[in-house]
N, C-alpha and C positions, 0 to 999 in steps of 0.2 A: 337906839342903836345907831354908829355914826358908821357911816360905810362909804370907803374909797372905791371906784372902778377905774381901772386904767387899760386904756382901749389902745389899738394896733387897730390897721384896716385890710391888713395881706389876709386874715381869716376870717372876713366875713363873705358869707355865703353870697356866689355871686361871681366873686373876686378871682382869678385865673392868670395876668397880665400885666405889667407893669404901666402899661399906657392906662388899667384901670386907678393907678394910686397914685399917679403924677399929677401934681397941678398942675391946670394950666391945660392936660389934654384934651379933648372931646368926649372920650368916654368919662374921665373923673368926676361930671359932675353929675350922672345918675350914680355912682358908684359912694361920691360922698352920701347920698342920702340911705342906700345901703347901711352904708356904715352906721351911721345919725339910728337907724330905725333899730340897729340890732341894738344900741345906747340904753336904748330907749326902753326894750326891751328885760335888757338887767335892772333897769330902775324900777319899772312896775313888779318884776322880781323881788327887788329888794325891800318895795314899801309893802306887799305883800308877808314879807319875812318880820313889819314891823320898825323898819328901817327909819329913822327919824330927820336925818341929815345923809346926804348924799353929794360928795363930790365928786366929777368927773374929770378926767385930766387924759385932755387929746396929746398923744406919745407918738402920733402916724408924721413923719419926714416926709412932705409931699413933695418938698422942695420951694424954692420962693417964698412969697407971704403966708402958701399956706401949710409950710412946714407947723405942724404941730396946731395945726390953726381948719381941720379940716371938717369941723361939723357943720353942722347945715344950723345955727342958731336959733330960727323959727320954728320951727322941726321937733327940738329938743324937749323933754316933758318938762313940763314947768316946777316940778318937785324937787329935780337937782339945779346946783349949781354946778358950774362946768369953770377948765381948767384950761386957756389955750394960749399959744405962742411962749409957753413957759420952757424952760432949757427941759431935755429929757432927763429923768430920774432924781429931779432937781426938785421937784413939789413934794416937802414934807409938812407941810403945814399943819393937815390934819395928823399927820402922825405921832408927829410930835406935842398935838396937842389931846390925843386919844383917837384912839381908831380900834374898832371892832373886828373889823374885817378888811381885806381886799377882795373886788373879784377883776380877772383879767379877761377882757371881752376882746374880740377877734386876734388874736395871736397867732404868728405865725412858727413853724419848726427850726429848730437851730441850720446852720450849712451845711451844706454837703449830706442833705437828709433826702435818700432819691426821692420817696414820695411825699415830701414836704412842698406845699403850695408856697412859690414863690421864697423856697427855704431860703435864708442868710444870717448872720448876727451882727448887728448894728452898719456893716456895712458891705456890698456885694462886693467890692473892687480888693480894702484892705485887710478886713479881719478875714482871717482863714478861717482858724479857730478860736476858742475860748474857754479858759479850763477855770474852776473853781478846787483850787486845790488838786487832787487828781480825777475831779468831774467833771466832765464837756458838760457844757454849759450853754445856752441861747437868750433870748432877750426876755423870754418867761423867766430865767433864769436871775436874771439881771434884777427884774422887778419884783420875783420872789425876795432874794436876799436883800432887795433894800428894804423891803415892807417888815422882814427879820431882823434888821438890825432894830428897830424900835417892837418889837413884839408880836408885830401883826401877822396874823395867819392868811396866807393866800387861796381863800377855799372854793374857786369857781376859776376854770379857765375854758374856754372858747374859743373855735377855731379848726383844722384840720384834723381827720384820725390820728395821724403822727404825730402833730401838736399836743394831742391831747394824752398818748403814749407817753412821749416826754417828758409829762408833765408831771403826771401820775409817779411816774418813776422817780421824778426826783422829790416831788412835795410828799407822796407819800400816797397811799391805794384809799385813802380816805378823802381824798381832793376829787370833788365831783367837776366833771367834763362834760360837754357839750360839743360834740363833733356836727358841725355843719356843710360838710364835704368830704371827701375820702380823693385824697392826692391818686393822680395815676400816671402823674411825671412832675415835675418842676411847675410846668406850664397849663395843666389842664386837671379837673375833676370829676367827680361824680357828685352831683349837690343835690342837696336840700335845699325844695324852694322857699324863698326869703320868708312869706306868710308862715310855712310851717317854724322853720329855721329861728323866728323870733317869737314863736312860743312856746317850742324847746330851752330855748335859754331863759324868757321868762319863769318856767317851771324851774328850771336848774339852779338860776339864781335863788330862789327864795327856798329851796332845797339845802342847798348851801349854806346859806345864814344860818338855817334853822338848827343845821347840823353844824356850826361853826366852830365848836369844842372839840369837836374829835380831830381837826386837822391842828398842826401841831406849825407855827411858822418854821422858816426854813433859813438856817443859819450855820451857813459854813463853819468847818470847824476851825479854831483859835489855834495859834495864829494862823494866820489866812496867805496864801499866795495864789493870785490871781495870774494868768499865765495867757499869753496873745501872741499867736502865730500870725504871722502876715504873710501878705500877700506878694509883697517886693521889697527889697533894701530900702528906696527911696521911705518908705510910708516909714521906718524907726524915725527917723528925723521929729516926728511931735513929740518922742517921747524920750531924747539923748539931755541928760543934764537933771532930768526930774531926780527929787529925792524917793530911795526907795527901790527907783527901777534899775534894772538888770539886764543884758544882752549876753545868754550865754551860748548865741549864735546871732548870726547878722537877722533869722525871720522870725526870732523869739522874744518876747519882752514878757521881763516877768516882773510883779510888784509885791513885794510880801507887807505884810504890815501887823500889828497884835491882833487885828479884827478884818472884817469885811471891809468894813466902812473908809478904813484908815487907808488897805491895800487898794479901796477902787478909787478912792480923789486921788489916788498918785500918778492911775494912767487915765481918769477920763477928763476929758477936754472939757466938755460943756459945766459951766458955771452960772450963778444967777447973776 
């Protein structure tokens, strides 16, 4: 069994603050091992499930060199191979060449989610919102539907109560969750300690595999329009002249296209 995980660092237990997931701060680097541990955690999960091959692929924007680049490498269990400074949502490698599963390990709630920890999607400043057709949408969202475009089902995601509400709601009541905090503003939780918190998700993980038939991938319906509210006029500017896109007001961009796939290379920036 070949199994992707693709990790976020705003939902792992612990996590509260943004000076915790910024490179570069004081706090970030007991927070990266945090992170590194709950990894670690779905891996033993998944070789438990029988798992044979395991890639990881670091998706956390720390900023600087260690955008995307945030594990603690030593740390890591020696069973997977890992995925870093790669562009977001850009690593299809195993996908395209078979993949069994995803699981999505610390993730965080789309924007404007009161008790989502550290809620936003892909960016606190431009994107407001983000619609999948007429579905609000977050960044679970983002890496469900690429994992669907090639058939993969997303059946483990991890991270906040409201992350994992979200989740559920849109992959379906068959996607097992792993809540390892419960939001109680933006800025602060109630957690589960990291020791327990990573063997709930090891159990979850290998939970998941085992049951990995009954979740169904997740694929917007055809044809697809992709829809992005911003945050100020200025921010349209990435996306004025692309094929596809649309302004049917100055904080709206909309992308339609036959598929998912087609409508999200129209607005997203990052390339390999």
């Amino acid at each position: 069994m070949r199994v992707l995980i693709m990790t976020d660092m705003e939902g792992v237990s612990g996590i509260v603050v943004w000076n915790q997931v910024t490179g570069g701060d004081p706090m970030f680097e007991e927070c990266r091992r945090l992170y590194t541990e709950e990894i670690n955690a779905a891996v033993r999960g998944a070789k438990a499930a029988g798992a044979t091959e395991i890639h990881v692929v670091d998706c956390h924007g720390a900023g600087g060199g260690w955008t995307f680049n945030s594990l603690v490498p030593e740390l890591l269990d020696p069973d997977c191979e890992w995925i870093a400074h790669h562009p977001w949502s850009r690593y299809v490698d195993m996908l395209e060449e078979g993949c069994d599963a995803c699981l999505l390990v610390g993730m965080h709630a789309r924007a404007a989610t009161p008790d989502g920890v550290l809620c936003h999607t892909i960016s606190t400043t431009q994107w407001r919102h983000l619609r999948f057709n007429d579905t609000y949408v977050g960044e679970v969202g983002i890496n469900a539907a690429l994992c669907g475009h090639y058939g993969v089902p997303c059946v483990l995601v991890t991270g906040d109560t409201a992350t994992c509400i979200e989740s559920a709601g849109l992959i379906g009541p068959e996607l097992t969750t792993v809540a390892v905090k419960k939001g109680l503003s933006r800025f602060s939780a109630r957690q589960i300690p990291p020791v327990r918190a990573r063997q709930m998700i090891e159990e979850g993980a290998r939970i998941a595999l085992e049951n990995r038939h009954h979740v169904k991938p997740y694929v917007p319906a055809k044809p697809t329009r992709i829809t992005i509210e911003i945050g100020s006029v200025e921010h349209a500017n990435a996306w004025k002249g692309r094929p596809g896109v649309e302004f049917p007001d100055p904080l709206t961009v909309v992308s339609t296209g036959p598929d998912w796939m087609t409508a999200w290379n129209q607005v997203w920036g990052w390339s390999v």
